[in-house]
C-alpha positions as CSV (number, residue, x, y, z in Angstrom):
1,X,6.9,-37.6,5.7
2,X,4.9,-35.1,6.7
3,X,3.6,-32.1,4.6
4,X,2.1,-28.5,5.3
5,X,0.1,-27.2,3.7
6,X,0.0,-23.3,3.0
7,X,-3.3,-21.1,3.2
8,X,-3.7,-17.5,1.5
9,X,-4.5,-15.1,4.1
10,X,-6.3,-12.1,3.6
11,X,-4.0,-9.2,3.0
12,X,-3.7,-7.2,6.2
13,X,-4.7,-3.9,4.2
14,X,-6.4,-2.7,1.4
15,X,-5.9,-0.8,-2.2
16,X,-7.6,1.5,-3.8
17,X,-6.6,3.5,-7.4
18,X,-6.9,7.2,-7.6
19,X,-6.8,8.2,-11.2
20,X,-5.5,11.2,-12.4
21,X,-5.8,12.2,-16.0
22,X,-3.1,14.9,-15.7
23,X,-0.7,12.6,-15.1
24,X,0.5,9.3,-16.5
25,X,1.4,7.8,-12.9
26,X,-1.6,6.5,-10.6
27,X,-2.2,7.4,-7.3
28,X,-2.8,4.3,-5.2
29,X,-4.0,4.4,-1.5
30,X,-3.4,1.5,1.2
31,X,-5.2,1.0,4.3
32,X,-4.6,-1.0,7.2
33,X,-6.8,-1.0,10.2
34,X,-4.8,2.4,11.9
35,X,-2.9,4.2,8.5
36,X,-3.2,5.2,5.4
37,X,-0.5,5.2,2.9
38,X,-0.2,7.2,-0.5
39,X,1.9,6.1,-3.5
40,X,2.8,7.5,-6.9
41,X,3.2,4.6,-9.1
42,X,4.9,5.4,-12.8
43,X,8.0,2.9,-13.3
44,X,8.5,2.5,-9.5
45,X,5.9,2.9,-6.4
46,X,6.9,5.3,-4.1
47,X,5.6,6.5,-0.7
48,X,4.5,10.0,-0.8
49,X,2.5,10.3,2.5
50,X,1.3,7.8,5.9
51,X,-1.5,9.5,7.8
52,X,-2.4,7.7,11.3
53,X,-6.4,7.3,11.7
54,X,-7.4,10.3,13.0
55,X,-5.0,12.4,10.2
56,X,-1.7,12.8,11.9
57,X,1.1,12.7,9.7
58,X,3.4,10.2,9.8
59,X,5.1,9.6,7.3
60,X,8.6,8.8,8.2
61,X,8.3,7.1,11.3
62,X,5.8,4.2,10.0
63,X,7.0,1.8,7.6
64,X,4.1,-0.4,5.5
65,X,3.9,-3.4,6.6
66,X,5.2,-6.7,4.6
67,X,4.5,-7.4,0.8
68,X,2.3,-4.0,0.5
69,X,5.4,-2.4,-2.0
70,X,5.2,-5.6,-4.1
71,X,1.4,-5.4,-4.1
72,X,1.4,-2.2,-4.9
73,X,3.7,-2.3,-7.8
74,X,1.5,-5.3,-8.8
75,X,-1.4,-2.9,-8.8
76,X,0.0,0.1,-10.5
């Protein structure tokens, strides 16, 4: 019988908390190696804003990549 074993990977982005105290919900920012993603997290995360490296918008035609909503939620 043969087993596998399963290795943590390093996430393929990072976060980073943006505190504001005007406002119960946190501002958390992901990066991966080309975007930039801002949330507002309160009860739910939700994408505000996806900038491309060099500050294009585009938000709408770049979805984050796998697990970041449930790590974000995790971090908010």
């Amino acid at each position: 019988m043969a087993t596998s074993m399963r290795t943590q990977h390093a996430a393929p982005f990072t976060i980073s908390e943006a505190d504001s105290d005007a406002s119960p919900e946190t501002g958390i920012v992901t990066r991966t190696k080309r975007y930039t993603f801002y949330w507002l997290v309160g009860e739910e995360p939700i994408l505000l804003t996806v900038k491309d490296y060099d500050g294009t918008n585009v938000t709408g035609e770049v979805d984050p990549p796998d697990s970041m909503l449930e790590r974000v939620a995790q971090a908010g």
